[in-house]
N, C-alpha and C positions, 0 to 999 in steps of 0.2 A: 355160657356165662349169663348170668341175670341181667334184666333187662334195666334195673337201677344201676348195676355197675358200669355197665353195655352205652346209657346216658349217661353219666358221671364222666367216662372215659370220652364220649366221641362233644360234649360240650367242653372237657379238655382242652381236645382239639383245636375246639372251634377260636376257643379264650386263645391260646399258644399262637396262634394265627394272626390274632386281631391288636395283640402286644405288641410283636416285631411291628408291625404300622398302620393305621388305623387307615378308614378307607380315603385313600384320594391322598396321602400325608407324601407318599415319595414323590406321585406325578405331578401336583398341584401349589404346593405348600413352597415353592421355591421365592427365595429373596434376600435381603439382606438382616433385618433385625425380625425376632420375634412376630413382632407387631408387622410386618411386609408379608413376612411368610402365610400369616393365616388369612389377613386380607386379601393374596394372592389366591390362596386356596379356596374362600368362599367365592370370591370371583369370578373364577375359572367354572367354582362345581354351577351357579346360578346361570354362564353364557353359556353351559350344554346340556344344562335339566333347566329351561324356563319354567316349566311344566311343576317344577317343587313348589313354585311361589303362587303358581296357580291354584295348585292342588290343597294347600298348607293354611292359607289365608289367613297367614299370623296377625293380622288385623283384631281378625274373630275372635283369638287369647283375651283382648283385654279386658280388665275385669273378674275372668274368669280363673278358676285353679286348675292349672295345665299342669302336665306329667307328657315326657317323648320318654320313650323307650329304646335307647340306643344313639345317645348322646353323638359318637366318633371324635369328630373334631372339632365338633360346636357350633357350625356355622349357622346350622337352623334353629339349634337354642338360641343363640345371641339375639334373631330375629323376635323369636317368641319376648323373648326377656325386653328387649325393646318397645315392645307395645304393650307394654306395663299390662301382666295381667296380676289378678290376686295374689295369688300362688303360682310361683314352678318349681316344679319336680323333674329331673332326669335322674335316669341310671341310664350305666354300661356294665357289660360283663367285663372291659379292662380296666385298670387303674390308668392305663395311657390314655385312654377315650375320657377320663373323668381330668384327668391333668390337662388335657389338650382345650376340654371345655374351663373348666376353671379359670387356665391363663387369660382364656380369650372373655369371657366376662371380665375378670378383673381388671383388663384393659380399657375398659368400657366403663369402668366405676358401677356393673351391674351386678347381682346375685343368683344364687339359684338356691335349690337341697341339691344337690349330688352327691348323688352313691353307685357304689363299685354293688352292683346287685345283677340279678338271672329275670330275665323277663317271661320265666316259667314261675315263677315264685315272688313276686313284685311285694315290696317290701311296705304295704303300704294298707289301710283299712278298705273295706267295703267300701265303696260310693263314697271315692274322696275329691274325683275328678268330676270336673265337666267336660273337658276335651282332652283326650288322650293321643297321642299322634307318636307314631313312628315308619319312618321311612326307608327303607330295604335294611329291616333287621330281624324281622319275628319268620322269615324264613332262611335262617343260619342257624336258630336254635333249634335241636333235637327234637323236642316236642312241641311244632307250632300250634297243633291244636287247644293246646294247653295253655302255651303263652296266648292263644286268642280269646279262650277264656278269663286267666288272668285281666285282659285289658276288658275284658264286659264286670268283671267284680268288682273294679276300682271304680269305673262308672258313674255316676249316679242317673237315675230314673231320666232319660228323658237327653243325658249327657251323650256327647259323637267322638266317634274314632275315626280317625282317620291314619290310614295304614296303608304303605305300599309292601306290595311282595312281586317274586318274579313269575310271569305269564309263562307255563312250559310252551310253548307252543310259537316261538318268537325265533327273528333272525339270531341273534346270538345264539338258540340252541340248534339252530341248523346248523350253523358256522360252525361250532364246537362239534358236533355229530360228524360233521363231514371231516373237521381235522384228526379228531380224538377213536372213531369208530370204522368210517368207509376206509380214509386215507390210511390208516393205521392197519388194514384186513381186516376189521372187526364187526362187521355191518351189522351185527344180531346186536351192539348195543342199544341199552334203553336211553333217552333223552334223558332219564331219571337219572339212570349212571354216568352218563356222562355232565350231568350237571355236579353231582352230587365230588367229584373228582377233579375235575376243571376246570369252573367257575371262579370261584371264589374259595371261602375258609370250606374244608373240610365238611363234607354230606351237604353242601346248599340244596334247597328244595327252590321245585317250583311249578306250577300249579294253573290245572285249568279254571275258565272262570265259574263252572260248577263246582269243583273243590273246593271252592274260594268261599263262596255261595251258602255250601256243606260248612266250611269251619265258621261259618257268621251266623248258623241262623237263628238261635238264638236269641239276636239283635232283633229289633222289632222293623227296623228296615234297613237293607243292605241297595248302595249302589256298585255298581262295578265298572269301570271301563280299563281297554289295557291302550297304551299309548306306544308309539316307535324312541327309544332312548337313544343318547349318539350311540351307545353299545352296535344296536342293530344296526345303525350309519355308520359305524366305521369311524367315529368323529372321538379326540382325544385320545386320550391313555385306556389302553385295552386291560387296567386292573395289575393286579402285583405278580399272575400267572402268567401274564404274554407278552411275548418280546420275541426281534427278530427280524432279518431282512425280508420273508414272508408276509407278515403282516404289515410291514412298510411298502410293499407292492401292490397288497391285497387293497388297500387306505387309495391308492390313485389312482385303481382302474375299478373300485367300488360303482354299481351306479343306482346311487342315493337318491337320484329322481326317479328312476322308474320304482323305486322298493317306497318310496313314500306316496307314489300314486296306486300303484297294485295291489300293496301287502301294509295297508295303513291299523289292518286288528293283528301284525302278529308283531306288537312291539315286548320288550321284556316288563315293560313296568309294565304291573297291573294295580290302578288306584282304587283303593276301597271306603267308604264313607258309610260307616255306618251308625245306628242313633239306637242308644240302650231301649 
């Protein structure tokens, strides 16, 4: 099969996946009107990723012509949008990810551009941006190398991205290895395949911080650091794949202090910051 048909088909996927519910909408998004539900849901996502507001510093937007890449449910646009910068820009690859954002700005009496667009193919000229930011979404699409150049072309000279992708090398992909490959008799799998099957939407990547390093360099300077996410602790909703009285065991005999004193470089996010 060609390898254009081969992308076409498994970014399919990826789309058909991210439709049925955008990330965090079943576990998070609970309440009574509209307007409760997604208050609920940015709530929830900001008391188990503090680390987003750290890392995002939507502060920085204002002023500035901001583009995210991977809008979901809009909690971090809304932010961006809030601190009045000159321009914002998002896309998503769903029409549900662009609807979930829309509503929740125009609750807020705020705007954005939003488009239903591919963060391999960004809809948008050469050096339109000064800050680019997307957060666990340019490793779901097929060709991240592609999409990471994408966010250096939009750019301008001197303009930052800032980008999360997933660390391979983190408690979540042991967790998954040990369910999906030991547990299962299968111990020749790769971390690669077991992510790419059981994480998330279909083929998720994810990546050491030389890879990482590899797809930036480009960039005139790249930082990197990877962080522990609840994922790794055990903390919320274990995503749209996991469910189970196993994992409701695994959650109370977890022990989340010794993994955050031991094992504090093998978290799943891995934050990138880098400056055209």
């Amino acid at each position: 099969m060609p390898l254009a048909v081969m992308s076409t088909e498994a970014k399919q996927a990826v789309q058909d996946f991210w439709e049925r519910a955008s990330c965090g909408e079943e576990a998070y998004a609970r309440g009574g009107s509209l307007r409760e539900r997604l208050e609920a849901h940015a709530r929830t996502r900001y008391e188990l990723e503090p680390c987003i507001r750290q890392f995002a510093r939507f502060e920085s937007g204002r002023g500035l012509d901001v583009l995210e890449v991977g809008v979901g449910m809009g909690a971090d646009h809304l932010e961006w949008a809030r601190h009045m910068p000159r321009s914002l820009s998002g896309i998503d690859l769903t029409e549900r990810g662009i609807a979930h954002t829309a509503t929740r700005l125009a609750l807020y009496g705020l705007r954005s551009d939003l488009r239903v667009a591919d963060a391999e193919n960004l809809p948008f000229p050469d050096a339109s941006f000064d800050l680019v930011y997307s957060w666990g979404v340019l490793h779901v699409t097929p060709d991240t190398p592609r999409a990471v150049r994408e966010v250096l072309r939009v750019l301008r000279p001197g303009g930052v991205a800032r980008v999360m992708i997933y660390h391979a090398h983190s408690m979540v992909g042991y967790m998954l290895w040990l369910r999906y490959a030991l547990l299962a008799g299968r111990p020749w799998r790769s971390l690669a395949d077991v992510y790419a099957h059981h994480l998330e939407s279909p083929g998720t990547k994810a990546y050491s911080p030389a890879e990482a390093r590899s797809m930036f360099s480009e960039f005139s300077q790249v930082d990197i650091r990877t962080v522990l996410c609840f994922g790794d602790l055990l903390q919320g909703a274990a995503g749209q794949r996991h469910r189970g009285p196993l994992l409701t065991l695994a959650k109370r005999l977890y022990p989340r202090a010794a993994i955050r004193r031991l094992l504090p470089g093998h978290g799943l996010t891995m934050l990138i910051e880098a400056t055209r």
